[in-house]
C-alpha positions in Angstrom: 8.5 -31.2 -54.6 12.0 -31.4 -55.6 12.3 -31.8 -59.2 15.7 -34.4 -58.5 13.4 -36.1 -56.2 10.5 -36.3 -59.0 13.3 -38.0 -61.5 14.3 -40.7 -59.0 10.4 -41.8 -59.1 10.4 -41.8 -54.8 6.9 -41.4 -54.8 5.1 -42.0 -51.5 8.9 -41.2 -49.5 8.2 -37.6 -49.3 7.1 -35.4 -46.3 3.7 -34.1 -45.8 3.7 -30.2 -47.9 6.5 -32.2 -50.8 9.7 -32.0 -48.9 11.6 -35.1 -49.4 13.0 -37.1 -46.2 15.9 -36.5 -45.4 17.8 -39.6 -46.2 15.7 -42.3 -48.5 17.3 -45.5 -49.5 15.3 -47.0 -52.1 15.9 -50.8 -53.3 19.3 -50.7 -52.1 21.4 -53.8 -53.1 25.3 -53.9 -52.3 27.6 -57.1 -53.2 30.7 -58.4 -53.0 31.6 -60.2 -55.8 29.3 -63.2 -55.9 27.8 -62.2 -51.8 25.4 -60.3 -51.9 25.3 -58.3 -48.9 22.0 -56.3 -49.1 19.4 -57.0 -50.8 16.5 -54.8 -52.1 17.0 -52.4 -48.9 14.4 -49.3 -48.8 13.5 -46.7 -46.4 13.2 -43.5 -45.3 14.5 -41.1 -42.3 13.1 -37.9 -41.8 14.0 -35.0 -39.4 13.5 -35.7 -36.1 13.5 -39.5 -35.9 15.5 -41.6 -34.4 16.4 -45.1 -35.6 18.7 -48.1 -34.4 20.3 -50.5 -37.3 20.8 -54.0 -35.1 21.5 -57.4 -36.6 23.6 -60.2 -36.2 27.1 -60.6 -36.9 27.2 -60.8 -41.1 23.9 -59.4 -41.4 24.9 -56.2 -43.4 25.1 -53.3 -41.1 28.6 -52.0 -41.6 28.1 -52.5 -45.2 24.8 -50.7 -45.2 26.9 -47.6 -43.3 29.5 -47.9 -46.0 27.1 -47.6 -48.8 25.5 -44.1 -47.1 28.8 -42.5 -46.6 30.2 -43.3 -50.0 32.7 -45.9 -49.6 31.3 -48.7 -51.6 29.1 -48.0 -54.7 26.0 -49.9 -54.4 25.2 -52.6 -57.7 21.7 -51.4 -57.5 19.0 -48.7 -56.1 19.5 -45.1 -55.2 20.1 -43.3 -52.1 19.4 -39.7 -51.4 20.0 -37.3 -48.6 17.6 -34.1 -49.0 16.1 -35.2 -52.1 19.8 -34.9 -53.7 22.2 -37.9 -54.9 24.4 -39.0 -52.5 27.4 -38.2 -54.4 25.6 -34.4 -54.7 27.0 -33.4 -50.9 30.7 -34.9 -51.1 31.6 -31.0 -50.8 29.8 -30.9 -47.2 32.0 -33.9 -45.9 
């Protein structure tokens, strides 16, 4: 397994053989100011699946998108694309 991905204690969100998913987002939390917009958020995508984000109007999905790409720093939890901080793969953008 990835040594990173060892240090960010993911345990359980890696693929079967110890290569991490591909995008993990573990206890995720995002606010603005006193809203918080996500709360506790955690999952994991790995190669090959396919996944929908639906909700209501208010219910966090652009904010959720803006967290992944970089745009808002998140107050609390980590997310990690190849086992690798997010901020890691600014260079590939």
């Amino acid at each position: 397994m990835n040594e990173k991905l060892k240090n960010h204690n993911l345990k359980g969100y890696e693929l079967k053989g110890g290569e991490p998913a591909r995008l993990d987002v573990y206890r995720l939390s995002v606010s603005y100011g006193n809203y918080n917009a996500l709360d506790n958020i955690t999952f994991s995508i790995n190669h090959g699946e396919r996944v929908a984000v639906i909700g209501p109007n208010g219910a966090g999905k652009s904010t959720l998108f803006k967290a992944l790409i970089g745009l808002i720093s998140p107050f609390k939890g980590k997310i990690l694309i190849h086992g690798q901080p997010l901020g890691y793969h600014f260079d590939c953008v």
